[in-house]
C-alpha positions in Angstrom: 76.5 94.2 99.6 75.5 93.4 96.1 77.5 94.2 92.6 74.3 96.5 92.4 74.5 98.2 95.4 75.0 102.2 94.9 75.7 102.5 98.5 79.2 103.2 99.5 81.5 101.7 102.2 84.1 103.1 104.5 87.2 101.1 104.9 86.8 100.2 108.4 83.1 98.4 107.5 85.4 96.5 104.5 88.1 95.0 107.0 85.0 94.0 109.0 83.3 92.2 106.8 86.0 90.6 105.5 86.8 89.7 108.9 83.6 88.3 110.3 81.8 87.3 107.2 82.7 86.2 103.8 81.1 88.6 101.7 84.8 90.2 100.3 86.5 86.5 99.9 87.4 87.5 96.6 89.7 90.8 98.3 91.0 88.9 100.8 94.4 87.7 99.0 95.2 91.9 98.3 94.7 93.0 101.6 96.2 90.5 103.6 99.3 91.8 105.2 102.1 89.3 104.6 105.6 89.8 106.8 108.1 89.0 103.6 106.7 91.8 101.3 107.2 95.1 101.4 106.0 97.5 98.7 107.1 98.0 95.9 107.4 94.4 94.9 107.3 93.1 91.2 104.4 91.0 90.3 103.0 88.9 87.3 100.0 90.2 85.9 97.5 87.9 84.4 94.7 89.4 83.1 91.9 88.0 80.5 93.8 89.1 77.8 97.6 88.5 78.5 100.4 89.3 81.0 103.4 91.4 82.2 105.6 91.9 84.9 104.1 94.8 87.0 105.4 96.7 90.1 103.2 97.5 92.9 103.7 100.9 93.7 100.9 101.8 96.6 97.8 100.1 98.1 95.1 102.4 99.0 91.2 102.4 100.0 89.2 105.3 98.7 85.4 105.4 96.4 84.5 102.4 97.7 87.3 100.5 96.0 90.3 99.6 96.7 93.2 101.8 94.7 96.2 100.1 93.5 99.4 102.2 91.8 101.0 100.3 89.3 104.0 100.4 86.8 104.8 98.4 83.5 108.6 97.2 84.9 109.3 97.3 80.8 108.1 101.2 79.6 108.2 102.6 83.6 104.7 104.1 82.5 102.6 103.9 86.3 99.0 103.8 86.5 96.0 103.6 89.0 93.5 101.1 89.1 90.4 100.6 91.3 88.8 97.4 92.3 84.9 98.3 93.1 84.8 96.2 96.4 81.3 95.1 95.5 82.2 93.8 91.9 83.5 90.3 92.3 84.1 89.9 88.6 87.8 88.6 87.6 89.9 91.4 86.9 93.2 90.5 87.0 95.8 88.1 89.1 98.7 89.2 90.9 102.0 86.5 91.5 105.0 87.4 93.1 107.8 87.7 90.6 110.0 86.8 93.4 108.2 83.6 93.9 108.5 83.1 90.8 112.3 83.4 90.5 112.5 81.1 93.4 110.9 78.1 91.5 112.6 78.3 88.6 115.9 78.3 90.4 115.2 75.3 93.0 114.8 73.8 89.2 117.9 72.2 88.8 117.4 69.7 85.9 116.5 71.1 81.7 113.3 70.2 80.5 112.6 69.3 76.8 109.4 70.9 75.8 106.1 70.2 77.9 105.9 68.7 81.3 104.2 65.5 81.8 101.9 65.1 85.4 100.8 61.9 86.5 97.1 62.0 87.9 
């Protein structure tokens, strides 16, 4: 399917798809079932325009989009947003907060300012 296409998908021809072919590449990463996270889980959330600290609240497939339940961690206000499976346009990124914790505290040593990487 298309970003045009009107036609709608079921959930079961999705998981195909993403299985056999890679026309949903781009969904892959939110679907994927991953044994160390559980909902709700706490997530950065970089969008085109800035970021926050986000909880996942519920995943869900529905209007031929995938539904996800969110809430602000800071004002506790929830909201639902659908990702159009056929629109592969960025929307928005999702990092584990927990990862995130993680790296900062296997970081033993203070850094002054900016890092430097060697190429």
């Amino acid at each position: 399917m298309n970003a045009q296409s009107t036609d709608k998908i079921t959930l079961d021809e999705l998981l195909a798809g993403m299985k056999t072919t890679d026309n949903y590449d781009y969904l892959k990463i939110i679907l994927t079932k991953n044994a160390n996270r559980t909902i709700p889980q706490e997530y950065l959330m970089v969008t085109q325009t800035g970021f926050q600290v986000i909880r996942l609240l519920d995943v869900d497939f529905g209007n031929n989009g995938i539904i996800m339940t969110l809430q602000d961690v800071q004002s506790g206000m929830t909201k639902k947003i659908t990702i159009d499976a056929d629109d592969q346009r960025f929307k928005f990124l999702l990092i584990s907060w927990q990862d995130i914790q993680q790296m900062v505290l296997k970081e033993n040593r203070p850094h002054d300012g900016l890092l430097e990487f060697d190429f």
